[in-house]
C-alpha positions as CSV (number, residue, x, y, z in Angstrom):
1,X,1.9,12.3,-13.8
2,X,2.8,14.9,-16.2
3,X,6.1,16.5,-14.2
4,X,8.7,15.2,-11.8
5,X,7.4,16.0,-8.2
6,X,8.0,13.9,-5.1
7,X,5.9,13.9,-2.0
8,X,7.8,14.3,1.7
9,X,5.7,12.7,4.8
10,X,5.8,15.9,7.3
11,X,5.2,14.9,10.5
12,X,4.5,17.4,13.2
13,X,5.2,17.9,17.0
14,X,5.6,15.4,19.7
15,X,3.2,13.2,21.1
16,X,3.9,13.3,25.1
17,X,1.8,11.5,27.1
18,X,1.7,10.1,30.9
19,X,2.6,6.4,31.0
20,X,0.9,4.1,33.0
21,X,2.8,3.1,36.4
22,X,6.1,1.5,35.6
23,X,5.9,-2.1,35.0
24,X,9.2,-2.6,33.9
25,X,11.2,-2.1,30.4
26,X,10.5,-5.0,28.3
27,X,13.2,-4.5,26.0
28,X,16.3,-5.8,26.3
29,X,19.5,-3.7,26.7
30,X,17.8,-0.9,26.1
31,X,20.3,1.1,27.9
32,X,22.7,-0.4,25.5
33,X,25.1,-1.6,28.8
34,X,26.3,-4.6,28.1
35,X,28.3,-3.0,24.7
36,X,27.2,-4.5,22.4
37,X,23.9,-4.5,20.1
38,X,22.6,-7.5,22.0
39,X,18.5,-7.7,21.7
40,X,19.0,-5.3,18.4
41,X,19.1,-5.2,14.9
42,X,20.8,-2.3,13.5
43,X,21.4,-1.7,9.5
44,X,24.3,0.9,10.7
45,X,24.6,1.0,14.4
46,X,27.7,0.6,17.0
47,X,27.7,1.0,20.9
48,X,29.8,4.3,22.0
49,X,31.2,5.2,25.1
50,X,30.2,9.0,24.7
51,X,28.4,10.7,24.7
52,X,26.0,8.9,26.7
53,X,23.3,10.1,28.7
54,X,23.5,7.2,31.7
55,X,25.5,4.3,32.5
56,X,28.3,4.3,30.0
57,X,27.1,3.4,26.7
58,X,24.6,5.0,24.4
59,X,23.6,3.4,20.4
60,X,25.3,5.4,17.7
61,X,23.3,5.4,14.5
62,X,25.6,5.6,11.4
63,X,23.3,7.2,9.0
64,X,24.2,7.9,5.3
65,X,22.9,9.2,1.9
66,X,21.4,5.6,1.6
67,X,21.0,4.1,4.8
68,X,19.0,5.8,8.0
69,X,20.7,3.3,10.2
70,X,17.7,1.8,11.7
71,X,17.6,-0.6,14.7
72,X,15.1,-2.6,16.0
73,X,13.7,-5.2,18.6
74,X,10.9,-7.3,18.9
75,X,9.1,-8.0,22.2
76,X,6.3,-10.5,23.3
77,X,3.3,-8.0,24.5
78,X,-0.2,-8.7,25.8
79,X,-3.3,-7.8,23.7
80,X,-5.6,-5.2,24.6
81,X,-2.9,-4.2,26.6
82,X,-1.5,-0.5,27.0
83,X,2.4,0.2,26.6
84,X,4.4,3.4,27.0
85,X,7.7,3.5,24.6
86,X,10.3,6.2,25.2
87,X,13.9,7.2,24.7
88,X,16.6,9.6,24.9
89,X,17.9,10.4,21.9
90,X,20.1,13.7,20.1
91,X,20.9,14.2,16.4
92,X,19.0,15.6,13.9
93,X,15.4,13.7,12.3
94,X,15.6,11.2,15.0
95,X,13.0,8.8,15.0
96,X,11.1,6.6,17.5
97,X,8.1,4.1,16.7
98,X,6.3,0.9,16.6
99,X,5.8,-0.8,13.3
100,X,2.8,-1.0,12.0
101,X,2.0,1.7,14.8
102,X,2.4,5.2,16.3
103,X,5.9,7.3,16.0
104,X,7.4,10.4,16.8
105,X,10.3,12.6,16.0
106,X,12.6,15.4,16.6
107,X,13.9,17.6,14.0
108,X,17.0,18.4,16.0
109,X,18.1,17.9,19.5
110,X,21.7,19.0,20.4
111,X,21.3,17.3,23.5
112,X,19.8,14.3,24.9
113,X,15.7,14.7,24.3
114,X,13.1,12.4,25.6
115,X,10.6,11.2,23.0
116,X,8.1,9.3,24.1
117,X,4.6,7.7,23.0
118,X,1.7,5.3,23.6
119,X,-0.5,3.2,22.6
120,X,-2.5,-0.5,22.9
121,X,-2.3,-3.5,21.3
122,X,-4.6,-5.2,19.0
123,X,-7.1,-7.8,20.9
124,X,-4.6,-10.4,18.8
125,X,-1.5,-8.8,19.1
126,X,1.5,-11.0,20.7
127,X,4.3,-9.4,19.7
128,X,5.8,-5.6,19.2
129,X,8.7,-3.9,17.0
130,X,10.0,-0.9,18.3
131,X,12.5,1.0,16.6
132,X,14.9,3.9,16.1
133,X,16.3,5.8,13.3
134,X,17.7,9.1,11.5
135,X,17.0,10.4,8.4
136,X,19.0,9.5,5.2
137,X,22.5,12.5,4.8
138,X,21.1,13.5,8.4
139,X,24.5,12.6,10.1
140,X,24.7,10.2,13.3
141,X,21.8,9.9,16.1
142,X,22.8,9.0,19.1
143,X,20.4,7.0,21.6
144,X,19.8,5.8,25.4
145,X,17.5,4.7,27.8
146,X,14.8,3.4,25.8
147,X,12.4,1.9,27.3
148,X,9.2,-0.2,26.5
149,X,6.7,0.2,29.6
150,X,4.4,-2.5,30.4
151,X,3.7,-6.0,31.4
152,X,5.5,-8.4,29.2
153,X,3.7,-10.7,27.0
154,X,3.4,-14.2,29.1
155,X,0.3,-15.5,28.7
156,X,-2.8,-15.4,31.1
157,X,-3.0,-19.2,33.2
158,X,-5.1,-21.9,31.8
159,X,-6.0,-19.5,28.5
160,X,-4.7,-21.5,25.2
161,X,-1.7,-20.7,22.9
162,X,-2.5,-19.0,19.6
163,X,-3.7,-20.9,17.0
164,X,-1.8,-21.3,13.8
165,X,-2.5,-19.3,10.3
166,X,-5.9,-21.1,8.7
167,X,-5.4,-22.3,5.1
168,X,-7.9,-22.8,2.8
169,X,-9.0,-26.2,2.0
170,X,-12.0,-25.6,-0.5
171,X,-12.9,-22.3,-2.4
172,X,-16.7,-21.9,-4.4
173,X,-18.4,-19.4,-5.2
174,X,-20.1,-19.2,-2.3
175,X,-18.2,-20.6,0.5
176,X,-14.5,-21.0,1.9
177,X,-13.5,-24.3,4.0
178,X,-10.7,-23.6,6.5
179,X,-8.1,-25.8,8.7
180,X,-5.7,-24.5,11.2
181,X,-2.8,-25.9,13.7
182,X,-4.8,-26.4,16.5
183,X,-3.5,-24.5,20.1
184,X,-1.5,-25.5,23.1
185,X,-3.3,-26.3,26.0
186,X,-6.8,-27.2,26.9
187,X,-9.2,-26.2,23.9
188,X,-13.2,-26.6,23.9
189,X,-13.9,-25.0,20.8
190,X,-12.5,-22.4,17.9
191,X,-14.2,-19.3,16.9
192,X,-13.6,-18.4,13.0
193,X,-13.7,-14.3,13.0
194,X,-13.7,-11.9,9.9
195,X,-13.1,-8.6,12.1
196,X,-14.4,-8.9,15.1
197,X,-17.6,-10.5,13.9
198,X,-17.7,-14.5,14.4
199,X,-18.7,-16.4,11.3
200,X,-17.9,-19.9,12.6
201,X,-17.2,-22.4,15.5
202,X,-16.0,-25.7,15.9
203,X,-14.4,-28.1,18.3
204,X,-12.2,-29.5,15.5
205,X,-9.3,-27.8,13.7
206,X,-11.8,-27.4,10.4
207,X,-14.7,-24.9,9.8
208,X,-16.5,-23.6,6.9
209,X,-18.1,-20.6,6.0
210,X,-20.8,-20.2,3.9
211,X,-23.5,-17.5,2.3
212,X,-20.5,-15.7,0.9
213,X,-20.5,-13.7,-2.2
214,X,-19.1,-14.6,-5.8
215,X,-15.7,-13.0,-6.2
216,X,-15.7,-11.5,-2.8
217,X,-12.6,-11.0,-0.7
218,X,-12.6,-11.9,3.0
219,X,-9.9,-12.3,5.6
220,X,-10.3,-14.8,8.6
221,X,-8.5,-15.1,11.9
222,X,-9.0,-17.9,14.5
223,X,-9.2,-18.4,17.8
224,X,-8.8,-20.9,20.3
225,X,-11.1,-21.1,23.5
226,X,-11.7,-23.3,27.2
227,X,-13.5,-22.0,30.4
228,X,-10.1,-19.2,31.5
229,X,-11.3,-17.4,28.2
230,X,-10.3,-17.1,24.3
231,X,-6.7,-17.1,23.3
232,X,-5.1,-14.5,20.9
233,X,-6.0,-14.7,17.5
234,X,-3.8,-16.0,14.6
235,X,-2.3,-15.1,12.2
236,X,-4.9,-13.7,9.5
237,X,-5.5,-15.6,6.1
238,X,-7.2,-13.4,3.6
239,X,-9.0,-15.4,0.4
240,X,-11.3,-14.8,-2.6
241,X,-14.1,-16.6,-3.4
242,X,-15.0,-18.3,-7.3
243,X,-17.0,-16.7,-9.6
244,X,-14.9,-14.0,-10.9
245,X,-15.4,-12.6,-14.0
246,X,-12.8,-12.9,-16.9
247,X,-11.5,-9.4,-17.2
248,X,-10.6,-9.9,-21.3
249,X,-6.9,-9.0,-20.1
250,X,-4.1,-11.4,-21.1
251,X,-2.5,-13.2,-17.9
252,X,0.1,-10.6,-18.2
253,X,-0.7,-7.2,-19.0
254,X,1.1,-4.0,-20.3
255,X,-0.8,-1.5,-19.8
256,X,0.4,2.3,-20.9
257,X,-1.0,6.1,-20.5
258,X,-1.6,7.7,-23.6
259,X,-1.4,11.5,-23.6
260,X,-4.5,11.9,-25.6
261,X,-5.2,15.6,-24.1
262,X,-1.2,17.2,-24.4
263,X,1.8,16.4,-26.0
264,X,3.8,16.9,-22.8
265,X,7.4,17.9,-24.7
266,X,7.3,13.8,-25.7
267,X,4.8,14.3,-29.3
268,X,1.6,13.3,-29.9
269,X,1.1,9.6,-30.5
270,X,-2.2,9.0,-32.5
271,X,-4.3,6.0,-31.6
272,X,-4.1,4.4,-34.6
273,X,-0.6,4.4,-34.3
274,X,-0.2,2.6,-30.5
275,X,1.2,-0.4,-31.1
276,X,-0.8,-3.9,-30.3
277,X,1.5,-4.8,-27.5
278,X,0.0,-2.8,-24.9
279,X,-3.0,-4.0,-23.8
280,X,-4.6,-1.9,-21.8
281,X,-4.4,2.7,-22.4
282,X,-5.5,5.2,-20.8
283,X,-6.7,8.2,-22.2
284,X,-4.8,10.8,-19.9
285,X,-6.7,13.0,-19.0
286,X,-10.3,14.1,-18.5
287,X,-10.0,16.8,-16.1
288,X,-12.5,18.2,-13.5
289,X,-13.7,22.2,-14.7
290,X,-12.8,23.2,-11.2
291,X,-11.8,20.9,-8.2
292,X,-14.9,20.7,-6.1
293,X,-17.3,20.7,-8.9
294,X,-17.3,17.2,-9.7
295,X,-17.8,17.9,-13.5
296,X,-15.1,15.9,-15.8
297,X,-14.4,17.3,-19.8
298,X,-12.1,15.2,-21.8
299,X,-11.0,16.6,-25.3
300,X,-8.0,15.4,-28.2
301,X,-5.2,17.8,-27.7
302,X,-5.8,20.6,-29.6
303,X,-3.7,21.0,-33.1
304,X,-1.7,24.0,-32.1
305,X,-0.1,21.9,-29.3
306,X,0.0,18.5,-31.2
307,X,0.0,19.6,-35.3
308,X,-0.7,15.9,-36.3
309,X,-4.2,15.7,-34.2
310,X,-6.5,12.8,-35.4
311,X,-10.1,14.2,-35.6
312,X,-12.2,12.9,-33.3
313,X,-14.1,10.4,-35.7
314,X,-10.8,8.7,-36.4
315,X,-9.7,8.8,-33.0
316,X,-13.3,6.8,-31.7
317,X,-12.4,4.7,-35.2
318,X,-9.2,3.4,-33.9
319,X,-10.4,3.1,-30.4
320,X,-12.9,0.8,-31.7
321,X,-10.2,-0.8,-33.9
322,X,-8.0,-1.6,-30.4
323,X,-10.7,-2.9,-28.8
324,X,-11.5,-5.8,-31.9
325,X,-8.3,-6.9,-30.9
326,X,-9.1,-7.8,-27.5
327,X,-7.6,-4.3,-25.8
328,X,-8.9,-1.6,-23.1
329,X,-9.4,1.9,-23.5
330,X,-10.0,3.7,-20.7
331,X,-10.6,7.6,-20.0
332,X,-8.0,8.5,-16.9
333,X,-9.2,10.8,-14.6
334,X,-7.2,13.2,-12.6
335,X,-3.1,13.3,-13.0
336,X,-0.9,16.0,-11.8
337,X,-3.3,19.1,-12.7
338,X,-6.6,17.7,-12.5
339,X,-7.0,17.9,-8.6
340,X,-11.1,16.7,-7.9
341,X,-12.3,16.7,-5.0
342,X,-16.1,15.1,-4.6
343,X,-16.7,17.6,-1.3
344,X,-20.6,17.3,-2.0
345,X,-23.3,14.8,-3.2
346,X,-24.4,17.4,-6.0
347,X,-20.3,17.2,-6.7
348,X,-20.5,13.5,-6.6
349,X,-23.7,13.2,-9.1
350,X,-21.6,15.2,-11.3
351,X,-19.1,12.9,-11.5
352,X,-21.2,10.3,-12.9
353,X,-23.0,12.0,-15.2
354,X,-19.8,13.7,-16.9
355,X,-17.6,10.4,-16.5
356,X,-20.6,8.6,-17.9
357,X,-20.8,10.8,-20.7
358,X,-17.2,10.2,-21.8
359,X,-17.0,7.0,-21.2
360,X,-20.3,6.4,-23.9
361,X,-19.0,9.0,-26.7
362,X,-16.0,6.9,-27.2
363,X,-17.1,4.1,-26.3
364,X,-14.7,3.0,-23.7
365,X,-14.4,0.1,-21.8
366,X,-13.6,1.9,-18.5
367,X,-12.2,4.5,-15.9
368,X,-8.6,4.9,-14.6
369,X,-8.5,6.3,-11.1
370,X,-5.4,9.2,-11.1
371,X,-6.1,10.7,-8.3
372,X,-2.8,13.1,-7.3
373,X,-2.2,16.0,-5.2
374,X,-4.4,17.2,-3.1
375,X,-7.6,15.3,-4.6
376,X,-7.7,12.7,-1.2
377,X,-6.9,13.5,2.2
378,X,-8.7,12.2,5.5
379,X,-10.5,14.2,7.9
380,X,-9.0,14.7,11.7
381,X,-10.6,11.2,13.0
382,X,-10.8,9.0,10.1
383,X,-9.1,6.0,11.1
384,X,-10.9,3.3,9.8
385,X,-10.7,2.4,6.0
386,X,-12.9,0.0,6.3
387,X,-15.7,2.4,7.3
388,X,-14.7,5.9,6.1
389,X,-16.3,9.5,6.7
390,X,-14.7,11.9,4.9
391,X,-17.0,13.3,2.6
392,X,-14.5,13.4,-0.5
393,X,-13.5,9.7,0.0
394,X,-17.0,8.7,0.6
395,X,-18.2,10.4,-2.3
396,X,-15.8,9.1,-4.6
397,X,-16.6,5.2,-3.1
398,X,-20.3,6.2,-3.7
399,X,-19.6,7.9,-7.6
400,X,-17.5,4.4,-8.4
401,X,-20.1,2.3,-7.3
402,X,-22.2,3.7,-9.6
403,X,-20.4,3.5,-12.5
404,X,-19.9,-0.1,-11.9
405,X,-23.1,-0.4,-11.7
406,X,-24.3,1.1,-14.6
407,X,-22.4,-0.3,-16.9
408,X,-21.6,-3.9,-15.2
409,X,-19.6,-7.4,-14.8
410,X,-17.2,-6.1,-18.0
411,X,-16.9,-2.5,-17.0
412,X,-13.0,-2.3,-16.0
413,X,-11.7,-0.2,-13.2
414,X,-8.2,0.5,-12.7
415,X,-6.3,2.9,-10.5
416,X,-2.7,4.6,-10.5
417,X,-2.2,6.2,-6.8
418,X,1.3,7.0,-5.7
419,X,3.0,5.0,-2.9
420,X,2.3,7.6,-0.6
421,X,-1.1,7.0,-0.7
422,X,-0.9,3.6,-0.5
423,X,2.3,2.0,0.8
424,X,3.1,4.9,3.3
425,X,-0.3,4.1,4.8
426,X,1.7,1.2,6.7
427,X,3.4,3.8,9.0
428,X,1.0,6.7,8.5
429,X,-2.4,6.9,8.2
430,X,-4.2,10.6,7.3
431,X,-3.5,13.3,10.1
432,X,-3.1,10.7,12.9
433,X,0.1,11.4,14.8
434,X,0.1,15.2,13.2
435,X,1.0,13.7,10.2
436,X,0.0,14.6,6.5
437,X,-3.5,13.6,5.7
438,X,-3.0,12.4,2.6
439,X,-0.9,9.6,3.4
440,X,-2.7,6.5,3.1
441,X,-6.1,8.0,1.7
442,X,-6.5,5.7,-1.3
443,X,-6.7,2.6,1.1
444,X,-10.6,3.3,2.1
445,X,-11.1,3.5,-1.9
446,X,-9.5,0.2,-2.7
447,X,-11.0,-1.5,-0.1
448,X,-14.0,-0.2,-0.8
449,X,-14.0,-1.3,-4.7
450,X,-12.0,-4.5,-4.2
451,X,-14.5,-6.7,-5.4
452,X,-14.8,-4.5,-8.5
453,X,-11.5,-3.3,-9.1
454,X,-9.8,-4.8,-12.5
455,X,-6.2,-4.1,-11.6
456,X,-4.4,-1.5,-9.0
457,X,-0.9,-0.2,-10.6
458,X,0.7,2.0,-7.5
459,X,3.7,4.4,-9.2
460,X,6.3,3.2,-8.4
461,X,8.5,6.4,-8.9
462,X,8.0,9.6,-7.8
463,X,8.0,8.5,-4.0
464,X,10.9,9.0,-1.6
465,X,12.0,5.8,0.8
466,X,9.1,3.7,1.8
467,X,9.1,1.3,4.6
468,X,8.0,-2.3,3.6
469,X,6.7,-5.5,5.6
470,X,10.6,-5.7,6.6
471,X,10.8,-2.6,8.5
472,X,13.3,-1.1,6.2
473,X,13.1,1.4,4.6
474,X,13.0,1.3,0.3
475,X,14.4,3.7,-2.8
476,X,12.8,3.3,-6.0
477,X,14.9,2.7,-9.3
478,X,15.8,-1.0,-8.6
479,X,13.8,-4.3,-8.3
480,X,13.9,-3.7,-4.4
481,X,11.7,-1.3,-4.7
482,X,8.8,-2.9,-6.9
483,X,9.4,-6.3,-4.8
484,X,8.9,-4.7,-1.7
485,X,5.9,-2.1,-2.4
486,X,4.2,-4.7,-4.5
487,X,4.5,-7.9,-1.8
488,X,3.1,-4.7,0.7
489,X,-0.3,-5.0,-1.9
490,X,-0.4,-8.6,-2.2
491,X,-0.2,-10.0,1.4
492,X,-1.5,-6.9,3.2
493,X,-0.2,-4.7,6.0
494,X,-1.3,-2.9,9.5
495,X,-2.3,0.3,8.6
496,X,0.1,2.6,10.7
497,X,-2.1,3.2,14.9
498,X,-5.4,2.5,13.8
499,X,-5.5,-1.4,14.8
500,X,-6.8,-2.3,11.6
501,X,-4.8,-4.5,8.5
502,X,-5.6,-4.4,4.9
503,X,-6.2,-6.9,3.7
504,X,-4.1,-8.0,0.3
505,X,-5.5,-8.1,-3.0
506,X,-5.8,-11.3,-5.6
507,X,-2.2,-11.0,-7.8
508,X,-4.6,-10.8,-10.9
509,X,-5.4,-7.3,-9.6
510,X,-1.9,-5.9,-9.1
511,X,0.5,-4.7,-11.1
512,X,3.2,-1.7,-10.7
513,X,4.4,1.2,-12.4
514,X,7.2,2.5,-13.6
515,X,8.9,5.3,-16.3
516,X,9.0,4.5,-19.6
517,X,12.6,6.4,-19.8
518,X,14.6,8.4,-17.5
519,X,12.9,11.6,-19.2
520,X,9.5,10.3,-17.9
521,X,9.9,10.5,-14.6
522,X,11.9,9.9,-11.3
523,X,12.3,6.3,-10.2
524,X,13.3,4.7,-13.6
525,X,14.5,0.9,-13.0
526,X,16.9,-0.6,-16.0
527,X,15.1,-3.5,-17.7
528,X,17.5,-6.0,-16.3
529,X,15.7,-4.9,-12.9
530,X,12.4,-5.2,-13.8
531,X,12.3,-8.4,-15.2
532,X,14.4,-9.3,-11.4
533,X,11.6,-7.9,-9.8
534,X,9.2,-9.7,-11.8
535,X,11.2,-13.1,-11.2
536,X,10.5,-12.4,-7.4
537,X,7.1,-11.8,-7.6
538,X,6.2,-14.2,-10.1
539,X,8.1,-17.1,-9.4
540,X,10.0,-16.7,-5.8
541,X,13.4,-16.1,-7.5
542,X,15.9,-13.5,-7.6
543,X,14.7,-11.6,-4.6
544,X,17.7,-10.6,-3.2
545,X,17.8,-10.4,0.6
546,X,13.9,-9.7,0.5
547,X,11.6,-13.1,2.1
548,X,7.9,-12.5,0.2
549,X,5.9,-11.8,3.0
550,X,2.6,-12.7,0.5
551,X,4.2,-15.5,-1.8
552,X,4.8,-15.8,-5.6
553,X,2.4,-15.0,-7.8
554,X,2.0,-16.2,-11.1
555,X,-1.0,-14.6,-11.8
556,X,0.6,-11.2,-11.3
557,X,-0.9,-9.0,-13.7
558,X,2.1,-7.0,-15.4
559,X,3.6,-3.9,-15.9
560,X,2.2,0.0,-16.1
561,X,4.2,3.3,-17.5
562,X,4.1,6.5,-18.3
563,X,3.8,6.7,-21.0
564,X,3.1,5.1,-24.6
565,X,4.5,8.6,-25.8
566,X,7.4,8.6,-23.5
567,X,7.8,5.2,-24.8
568,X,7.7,6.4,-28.7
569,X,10.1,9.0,-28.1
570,X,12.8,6.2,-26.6
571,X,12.4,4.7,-29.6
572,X,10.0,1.8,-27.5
573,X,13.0,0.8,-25.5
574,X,9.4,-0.4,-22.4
575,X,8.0,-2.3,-24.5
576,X,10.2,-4.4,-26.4
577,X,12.1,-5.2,-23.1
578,X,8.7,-5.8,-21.2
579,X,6.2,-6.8,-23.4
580,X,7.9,-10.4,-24.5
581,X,9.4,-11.0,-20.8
582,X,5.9,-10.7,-19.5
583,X,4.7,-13.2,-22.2
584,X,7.3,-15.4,-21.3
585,X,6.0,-15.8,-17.8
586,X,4.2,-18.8,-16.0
């Protein structure tokens, strides 16, 4: 977090494979012949006469600085079903792909170039988006012929139609009753899954499941059944149990990184002097000695970089003083220079120990997960983040769990990834597709810690254009930005080919991040925008052209920054436009 850098998703090569025998083109003037954009949905795009590569129309993709003119179509598929998508496109950074699924690219074609790719749907997937686009200042792509091979997505005779979405009836601690729409057709029965596990059955549209955990996330899908066999599945409902325990935190938070180690060109801010308002800080940073050794030292920044120091008695004194009035101090871990990377168990038992040992000279109330850089990445075949293997991610579960452990129900655990390491995860996910193999890795960590995680805060800055639950494609410094990468953490998203979704968290454990001032850091969003943002999210209101794929929250924990000192050198412009909005809020 310390300097402005910005992550770019490089994706490699060109995945060509042999289609299955032709089946026919699902799409719908995919040619492009009957000139127009019928069976499309283009945010630039007009039908040309030339240059075409058959027939005697081709797509014209108008990109700009702020627009990659992407179009799209959604078909009807089959599930557990294999498809072949291809086009022929020209233009440089043109793009092909499947939301929520593979893509491929060409960095420059100065004639027509086939891209093609593959891949299967989901055992509950009924429909696909396939789309096209450039690259934002790129110039026009041009585009023919596409294609979408495979068997169109009627359903098989006698089988039942999809079930709708369950809802949940009654929450407790321990169990969750659910009630769906039933199916079309002839139904005997319903299976409740979670996965691909079945945790119910009934012959009614109501089921409940019991022996579940206190404070324990779970997301169910249903399906319908009769003698032909089991229908698709529906759409998923993911819910939290009762039993949670009070975090401490205000229904709103403002939570603020305190540069406790460096003075960073904005001054040293002592603790003493942090106002009340913010209500959780982070102590940024303890740092590893190298990156693989696991082994975390945290010290005040030293007096010839910040003259006006506190010693560290008064600095544990005001810590203590913070914390009688109901606020968090956590040690943050990582940031732009501390890259750790838990490659070993010894490196991972290091972690605990020297974390631990922070955590009780101060006595703090928690960690902060900064993990930047090159700290996560997956391993070549790490798709599921629901089950990881790579050794750094693992470890790092493993290290957290511990911790939590240890110090119990009012240890809190926060965590400040980038969107590229969330968000980005929707499209790509580690190396898959010869794609960076950072992108997505904090998703097996949240997941992981979900039932123990007090709030997630993703930067919202710093990132290039993400691609949300819409399919479009998002630039931070406005409240379209922090509606759309936030809804993406409350109601959940496919993670890029890998067949799996994750699942959304509870609003209480999200919030987003921003810079205190435009001198903090790329991506800062004028109050006025914030507060529309939070209006969205919160309440439903003010969100623009942007439908909330996961619903308004109320509970919405608040806002993050970086940083208090930023803040204090603005003359506090964060918090005295944030702090009494979020108090204002349902």
């Amino acid at each position: 977090m310390r300097r402005i850098w910005v992550l770019a998703v490089l994706v490699a090569g060109l995945l060509v494979a042999a289609g299955p025998a032709h089946a026919g083109n699902v799409l719908t003037n995919g040619g492009f012949e009957t000139g127009s954009l019928s069976g499309w949905s283009c945010s630039r795009g007009s039908v040309v006469s030339s240059p075409v590569r058959t027939g005697s129309h081709a797509l014209a993709g108008g990109v700009t600085s702020g627009d990659n003119a992407r179009c799209a179509q959604t078909v009807s598929v089959r599930p557990r079903t294999a498809y072949t998508l291809s086009a022929w496109v020209r233009g440089d950074h043109v793009y092909l792909g499947v939301t929520g699924g593979p893509s491929t690219w060409t960095p420059s074609a100065s004639a027509y170039t086939r891209l093609t790719l593959s891949f299967t749907t989901a055992a509950d997937q009924t429909s696909a988006q396939v789309f096209l686009h450039g690259w934002y200042g790129a110039g026009t792509y041009h585009a023919d012929d596409v294609e979408l091979d495979g068997p169109g997505g009627d359903p098989q005779p006698g089988v039942p139609g999809k079930p709708g979405a369950p809802r949940a009836t009654t929450v407790t601690d321990d169990s969750v009753a659910l009630t769906w729409t039933a199916a079309t057709g002839t139904v005997t029965g319903y299976r409740v899954y979670e996965g691909s596990e079945v945790k119910a059955t009934a012959t009614g549209t109501n089921a409940t499941v019991p022996g579940l955990a206190a404070c324990s996330t779970h997301t169910y899908t249903v399906a319908a059944r009769n003698d032909a066999g089991e229908s698709p599945r529906s759409d998923p409902l993911t819910v939290t149990t009762g039993g949670c325990t009070d975090s401490g935190l205000p229904r709103h938070a403002l939570i603020g990184y305190l540069h406790a180690s460096f003075a960073n060109g904005s001054g040293y801010v002592r603790m003493a002097d942090v106002p009340p308002a913010w209500d959780i800080i982070n102590l940024a940073f303890g740092e590893p000695t190298s990156p693989t050794s696991g082994d975390i030292r945290f010290a005040p920044c030293p007096a010839s970089e910040c003259p006006n120091v506190e010693s560290e008695a008064d600095l544990t004194a005001a810590i203590r003083a913070r914390q009688a009035q109901g606020k968090k101090v956590l040690i943050s871990i990582g940031g732009q220079n501390g890259q750790v990377r838990l490659t070993t168990t010894a490196a991972r038992d290091a972690f605990v120990r020297s974390v631990s040992a922070i955590i009780d000279r101060y006595g703090l109330d928690g960690l902060d997960v900064d993990f930047e850089g090159h700290s996560l990445s997956l391993d070549p075949g790490d798709t599921d983040f629901r089950n990881p293997t790579t050794p750094v991610v693992v470890n790092l579960i493993s290290a957290l769990k511990t911790l939590k452990a240890r110090y119990g129900a009012k240890f809190v655990l926060t965590m400040a990834p980038e969107t590229f390491f969330v968000q980005v995860g929707h499209q790509f996910y580690g190396g898959s597709g010869g794609g960076d193999p950072r992108t997505g890795a904090y998703l097996p960590v949240i997941h992981a810690m979900r039932d123990a995680l007090t709030v997630l805060h993703v930067q919202d800055y710093n990132s290039g254009p993400v691609m949300g639950l819409d399919g479009q494609y998002h630039q931070m410094g406005g409240a379209d930005f922090h509606i759309a990468m936030t809804d993406m953490v409350k109601a959940g998203f496919p993670v890029a080919n890998t067949g799996h979704t994750f699942p959304g968290l509870r609003p209480e454990q999200i919030a987003f991040g921003l810079p205190a001032a435009v001198s903090a850091g790329n991506g800062h969003t004028p109050p006025a925008q914030v507060h529309q943002a939070l209006n969205c999210l919160v309440k439903g209101q003010q969100c623009g052209s942007y439908t909330l794929r996961g619903g308004p929250s109320p509970a919405l924990r608040g806002l993050m920054t970086w940083s208090v000192n930023w803040d204090r050198y603005h003359g506090w412009e964060f918090m005295n436009s944030h702090e009494p909005f979020l108090d204002a809020l349902p």
